[in-house]
N, C-alpha and C positions, 0 to 999 in steps of 0.2 A: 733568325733568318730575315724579319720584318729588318732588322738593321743593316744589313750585308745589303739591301735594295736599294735603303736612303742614300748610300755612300756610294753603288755603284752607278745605277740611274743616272746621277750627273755626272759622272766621271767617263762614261761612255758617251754622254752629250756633249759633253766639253772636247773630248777628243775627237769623234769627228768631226764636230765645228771645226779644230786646229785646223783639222786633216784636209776637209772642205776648201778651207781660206789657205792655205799654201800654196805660195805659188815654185812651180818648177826651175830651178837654176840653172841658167846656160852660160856661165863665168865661170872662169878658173881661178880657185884661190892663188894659183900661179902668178896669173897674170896682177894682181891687187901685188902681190911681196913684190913684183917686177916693177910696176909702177908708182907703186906708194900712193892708188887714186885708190877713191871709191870707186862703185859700179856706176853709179850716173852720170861717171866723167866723158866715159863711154856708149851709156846706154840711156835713149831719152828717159822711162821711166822701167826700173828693170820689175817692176809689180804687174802692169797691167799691156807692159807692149814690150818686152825684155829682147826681141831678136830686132828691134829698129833701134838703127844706130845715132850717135851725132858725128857731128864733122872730125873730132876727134877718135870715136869708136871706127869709123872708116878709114882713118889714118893709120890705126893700130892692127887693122885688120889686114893692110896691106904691108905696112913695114915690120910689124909686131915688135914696135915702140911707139914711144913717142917724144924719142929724142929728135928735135929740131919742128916738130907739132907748132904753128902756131895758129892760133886762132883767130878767126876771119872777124 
């Protein structure tokens, strides 16, 4: 029984540490196969500010491309 504790104890820490530190996605793996970007082409940082866009993500937001995007 004393061994089932060892093994779970950290397993149940480790888990909701993961669980804790996750951050929530508001991208569509859609959109990434549509434009062959990553997420911070569009998104300043998508970890700790994911719905503030760049000049790019406000481009995509309105044409939902970014064919003919160019950068300032």
């Amino acid at each position: 029984m004393r061994r089932v504790f060892q093994f779970a104890v950290p397993a149940v820490v480790l888990g909701l540490g993961l669980l804790l530190n996750s951050a929530p996605s508001f991208g569509k793996p859609e959109y990434v196969k549509q434009t062959k970007k990553g997420c911070t082409t569009c998104h300043v940082d998508s970890k700790t500010k994911p719905k503030e866009l760049t000049e790019a993500g406000k481009y995509f937001k309105e044409k939902k491309t970014l064919d003919g995007f160019t950068a300032k």
